[in-house]
C-alpha atoms as a printed R data frame, in Angstrom:
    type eleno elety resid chain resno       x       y       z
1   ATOM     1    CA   UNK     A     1   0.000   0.000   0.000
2   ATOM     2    CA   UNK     A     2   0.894   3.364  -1.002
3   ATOM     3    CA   UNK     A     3   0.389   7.159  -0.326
4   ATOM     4    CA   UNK     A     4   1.446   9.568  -2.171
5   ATOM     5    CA   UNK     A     5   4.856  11.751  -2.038
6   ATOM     6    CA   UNK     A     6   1.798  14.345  -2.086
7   ATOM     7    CA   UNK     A     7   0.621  13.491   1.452
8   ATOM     8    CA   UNK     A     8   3.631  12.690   2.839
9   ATOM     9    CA   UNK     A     9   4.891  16.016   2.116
10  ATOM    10    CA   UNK     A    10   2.105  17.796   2.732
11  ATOM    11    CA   UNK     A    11   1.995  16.504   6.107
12  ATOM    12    CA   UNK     A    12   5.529  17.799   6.597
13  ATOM    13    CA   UNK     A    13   4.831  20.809   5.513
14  ATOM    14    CA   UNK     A    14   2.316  21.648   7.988
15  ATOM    15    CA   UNK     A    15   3.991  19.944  11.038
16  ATOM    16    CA   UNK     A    16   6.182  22.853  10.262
17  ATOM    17    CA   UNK     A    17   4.108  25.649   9.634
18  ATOM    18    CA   UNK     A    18   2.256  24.548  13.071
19  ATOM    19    CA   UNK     A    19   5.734  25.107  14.609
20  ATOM    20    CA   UNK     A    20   5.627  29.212  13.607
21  ATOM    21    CA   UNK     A    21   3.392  31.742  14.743
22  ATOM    22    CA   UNK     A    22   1.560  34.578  13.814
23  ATOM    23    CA   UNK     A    23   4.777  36.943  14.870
24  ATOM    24    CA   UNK     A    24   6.769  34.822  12.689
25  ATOM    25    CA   UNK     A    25   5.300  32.319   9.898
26  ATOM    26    CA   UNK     A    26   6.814  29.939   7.999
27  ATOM    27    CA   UNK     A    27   7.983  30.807   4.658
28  ATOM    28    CA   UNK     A    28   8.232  28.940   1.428
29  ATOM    29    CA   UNK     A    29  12.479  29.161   1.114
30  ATOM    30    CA   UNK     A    30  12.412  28.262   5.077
31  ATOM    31    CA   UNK     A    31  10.178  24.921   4.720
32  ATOM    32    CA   UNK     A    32  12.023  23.769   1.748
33  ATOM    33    CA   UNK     A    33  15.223  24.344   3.451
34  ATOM    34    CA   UNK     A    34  13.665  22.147   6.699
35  ATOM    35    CA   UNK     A    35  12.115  19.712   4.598
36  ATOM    36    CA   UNK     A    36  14.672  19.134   1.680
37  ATOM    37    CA   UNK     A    37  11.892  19.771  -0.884
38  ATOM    38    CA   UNK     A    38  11.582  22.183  -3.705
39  ATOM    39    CA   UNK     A    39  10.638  25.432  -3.173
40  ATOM    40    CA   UNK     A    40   8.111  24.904  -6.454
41  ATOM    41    CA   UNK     A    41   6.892  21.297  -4.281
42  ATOM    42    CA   UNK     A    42   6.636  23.728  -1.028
43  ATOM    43    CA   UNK     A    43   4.453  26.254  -3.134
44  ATOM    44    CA   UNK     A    44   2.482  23.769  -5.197
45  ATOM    45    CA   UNK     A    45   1.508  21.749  -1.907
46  ATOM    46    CA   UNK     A    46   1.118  24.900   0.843
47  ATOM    47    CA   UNK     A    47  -1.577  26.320  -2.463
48  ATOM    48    CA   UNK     A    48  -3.363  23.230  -2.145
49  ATOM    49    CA   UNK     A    49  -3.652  23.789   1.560
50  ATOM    50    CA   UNK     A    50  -4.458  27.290   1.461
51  ATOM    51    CA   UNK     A    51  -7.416  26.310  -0.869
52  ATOM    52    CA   UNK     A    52  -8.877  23.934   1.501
53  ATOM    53    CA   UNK     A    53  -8.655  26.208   4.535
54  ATOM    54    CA   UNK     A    54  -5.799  24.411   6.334
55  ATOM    55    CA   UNK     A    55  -3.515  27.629   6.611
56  ATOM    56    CA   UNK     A    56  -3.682  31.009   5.816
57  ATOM    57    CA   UNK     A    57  -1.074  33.229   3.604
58  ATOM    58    CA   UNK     A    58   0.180  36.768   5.350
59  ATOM    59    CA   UNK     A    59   1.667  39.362   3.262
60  ATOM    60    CA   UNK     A    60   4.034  41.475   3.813
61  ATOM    61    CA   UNK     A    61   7.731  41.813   4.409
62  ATOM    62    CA   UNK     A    62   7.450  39.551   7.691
63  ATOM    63    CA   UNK     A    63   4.617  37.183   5.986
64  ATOM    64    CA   UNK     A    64   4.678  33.541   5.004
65  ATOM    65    CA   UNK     A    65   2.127  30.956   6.561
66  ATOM    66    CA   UNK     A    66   0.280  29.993   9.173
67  ATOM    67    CA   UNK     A    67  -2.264  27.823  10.808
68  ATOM    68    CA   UNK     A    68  -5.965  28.689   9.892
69  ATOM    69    CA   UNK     A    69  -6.744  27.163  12.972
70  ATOM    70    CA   UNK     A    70  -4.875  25.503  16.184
71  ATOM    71    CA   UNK     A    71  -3.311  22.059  15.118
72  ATOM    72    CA   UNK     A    72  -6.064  20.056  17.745
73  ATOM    73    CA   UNK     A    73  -8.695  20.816  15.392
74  ATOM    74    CA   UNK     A    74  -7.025  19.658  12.145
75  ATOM    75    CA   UNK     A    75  -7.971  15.855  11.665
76  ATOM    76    CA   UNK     A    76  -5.139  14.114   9.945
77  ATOM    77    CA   UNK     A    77  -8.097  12.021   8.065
78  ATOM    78    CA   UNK     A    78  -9.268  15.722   6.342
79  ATOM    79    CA   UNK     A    79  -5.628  15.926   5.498
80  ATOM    80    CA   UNK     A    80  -5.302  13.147   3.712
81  ATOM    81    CA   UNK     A    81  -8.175  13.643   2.185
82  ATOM    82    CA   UNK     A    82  -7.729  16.928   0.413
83  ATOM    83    CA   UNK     A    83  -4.389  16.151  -0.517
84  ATOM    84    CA   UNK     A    84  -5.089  12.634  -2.412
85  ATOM    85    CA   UNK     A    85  -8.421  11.360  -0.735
86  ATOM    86    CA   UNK     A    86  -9.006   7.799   0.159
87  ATOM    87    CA   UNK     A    87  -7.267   4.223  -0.736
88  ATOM    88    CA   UNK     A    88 -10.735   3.114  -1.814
89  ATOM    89    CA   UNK     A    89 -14.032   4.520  -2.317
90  ATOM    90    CA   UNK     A    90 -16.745   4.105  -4.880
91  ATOM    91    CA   UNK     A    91 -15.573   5.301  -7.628
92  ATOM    92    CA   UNK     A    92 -12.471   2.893  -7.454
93  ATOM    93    CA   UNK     A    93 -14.034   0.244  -9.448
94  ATOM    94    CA   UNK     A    94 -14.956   2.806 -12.175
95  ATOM    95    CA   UNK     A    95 -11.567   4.101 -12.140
96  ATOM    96    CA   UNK     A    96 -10.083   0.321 -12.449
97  ATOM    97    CA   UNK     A    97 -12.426  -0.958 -15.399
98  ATOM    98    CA   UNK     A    98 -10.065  -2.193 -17.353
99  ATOM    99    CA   UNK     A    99 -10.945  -1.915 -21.200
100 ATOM   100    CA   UNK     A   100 -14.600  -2.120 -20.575
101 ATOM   101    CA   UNK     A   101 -17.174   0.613 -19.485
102 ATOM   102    CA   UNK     A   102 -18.140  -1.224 -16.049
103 ATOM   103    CA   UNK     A   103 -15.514  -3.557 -14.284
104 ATOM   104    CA   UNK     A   104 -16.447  -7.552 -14.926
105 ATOM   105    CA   UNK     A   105 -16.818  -8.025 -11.464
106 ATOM   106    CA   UNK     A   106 -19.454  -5.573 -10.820
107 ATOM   107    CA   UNK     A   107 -21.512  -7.339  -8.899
108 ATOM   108    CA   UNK     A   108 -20.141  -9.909  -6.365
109 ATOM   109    CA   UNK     A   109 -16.666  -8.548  -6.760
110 ATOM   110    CA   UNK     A   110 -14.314 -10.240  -4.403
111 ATOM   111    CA   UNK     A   111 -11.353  -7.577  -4.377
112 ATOM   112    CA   UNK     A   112 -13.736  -4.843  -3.719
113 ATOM   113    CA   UNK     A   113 -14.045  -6.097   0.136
114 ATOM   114    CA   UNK     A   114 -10.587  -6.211   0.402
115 ATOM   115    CA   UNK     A   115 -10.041  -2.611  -0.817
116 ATOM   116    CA   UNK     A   116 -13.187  -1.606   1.550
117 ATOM   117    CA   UNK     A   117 -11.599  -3.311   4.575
118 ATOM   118    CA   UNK     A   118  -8.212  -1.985   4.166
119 ATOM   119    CA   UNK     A   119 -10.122   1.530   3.673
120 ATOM   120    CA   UNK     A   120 -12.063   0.830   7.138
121 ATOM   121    CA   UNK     A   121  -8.501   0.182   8.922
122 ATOM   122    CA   UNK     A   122  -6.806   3.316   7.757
123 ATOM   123    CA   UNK     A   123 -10.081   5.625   8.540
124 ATOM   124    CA   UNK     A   124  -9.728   3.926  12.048
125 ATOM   125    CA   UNK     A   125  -6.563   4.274  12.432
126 ATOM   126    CA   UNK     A   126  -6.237   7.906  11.617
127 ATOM   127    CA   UNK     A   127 -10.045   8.977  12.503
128 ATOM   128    CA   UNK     A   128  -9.108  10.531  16.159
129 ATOM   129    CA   UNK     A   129  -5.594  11.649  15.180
130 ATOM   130    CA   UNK     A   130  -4.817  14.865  14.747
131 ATOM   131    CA   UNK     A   131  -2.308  17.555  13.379
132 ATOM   132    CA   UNK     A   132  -1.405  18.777  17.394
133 ATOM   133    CA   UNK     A   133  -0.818  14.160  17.522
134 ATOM   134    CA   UNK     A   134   2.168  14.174  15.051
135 ATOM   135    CA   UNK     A   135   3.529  17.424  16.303
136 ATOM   136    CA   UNK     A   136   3.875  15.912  19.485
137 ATOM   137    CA   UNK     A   137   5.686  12.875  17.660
138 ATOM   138    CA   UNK     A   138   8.057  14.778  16.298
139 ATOM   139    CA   UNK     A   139   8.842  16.932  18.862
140 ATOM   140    CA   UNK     A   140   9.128  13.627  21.139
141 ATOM   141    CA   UNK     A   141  11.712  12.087  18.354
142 ATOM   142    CA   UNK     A   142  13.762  15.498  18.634
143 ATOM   143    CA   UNK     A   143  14.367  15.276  22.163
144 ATOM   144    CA   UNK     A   144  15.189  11.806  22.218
145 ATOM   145    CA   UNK     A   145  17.673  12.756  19.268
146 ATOM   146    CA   UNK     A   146  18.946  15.330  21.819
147 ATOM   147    CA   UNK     A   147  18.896  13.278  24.408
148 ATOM   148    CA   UNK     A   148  21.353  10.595  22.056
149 ATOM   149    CA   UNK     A   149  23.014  13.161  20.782
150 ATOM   150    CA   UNK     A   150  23.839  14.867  24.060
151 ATOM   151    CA   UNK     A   151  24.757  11.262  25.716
152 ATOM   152    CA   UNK     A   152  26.981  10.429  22.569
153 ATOM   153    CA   UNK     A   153  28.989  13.733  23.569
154 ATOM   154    CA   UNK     A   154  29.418  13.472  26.665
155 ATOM   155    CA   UNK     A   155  30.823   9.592  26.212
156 ATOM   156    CA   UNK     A   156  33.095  10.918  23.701
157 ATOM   157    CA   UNK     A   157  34.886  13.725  26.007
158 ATOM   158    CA   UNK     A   158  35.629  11.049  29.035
């Protein structure tokens, strides 16, 4: 199973935008720079954001982006969602007809459970979580870094 370079990314790219604040927002050069992406990727995915309400754009000398809204209310599901939308839903089949107008297995289709089950999992799985939940991730995998990092320092000056 697969999601996109899309999602991934865009996921990033919020994480850090939730990390400025309205004093100082995250600009396209700095998230590139943070993320190792493009700054055409950065602009391409923080548009698509901006069009579905996830962060706002502030102009000016100081400007760049922000949060629409704190990171508690973002669901990771609506995320995912406007950036590529679901593993499975009902226009799969239609999508995966093969050379006919209607998929041969349209009724009684035994692959179409499978897709719907694996869709079921992932909605569970990421149906609670939310942006404020993989913040707190990553800030959790920082200071464990620093915490490694810190111990591997002080091992190497006894």
């Amino acid at each position: 199973m697969k999601f996109s370079t899309q999602e991934e990314y865009g996921l990033r790219c919020l994480i850090q935008i939730a990390t400025g604040t309205v004093a100082k927002p995250m600009t396209i050069l700095e998230i590139s720079q943070r993320e190792g992406l493009t700054s055409t990727n950065v602009a391409k995915i923080l548009h698509m954001l901006k069009n579905e309400g996830f962060i706002e754009g502030l102009r000016g000398q100081s400007g760049g982006y922000v949060l629409s809204r704190s990171p508690e209310s973002i669901k990771v599901k609506d995320i995912l969602d406007a950036l590529g939308g679901n593993l499975y839903d009902d226009s799969f089949c239609e999508r995966h007809a093969g050379s006919k107008a209607i998929c041969a297995h349209d009724s009684g289709c035994s692959v179409r459970s499978l897709w719907q089950r694996i869709q079921e999992a992932v909605n569970d799985a990421i149906g609670d979580m939310n942006l404020a939940d993989l913040m707190g991730t990553s800030r959790f995998q920082l200071k464990e870094g620093m915490v490694s990092l810190i111990q591997a320092e002080k091992v190497g000056r006894s």
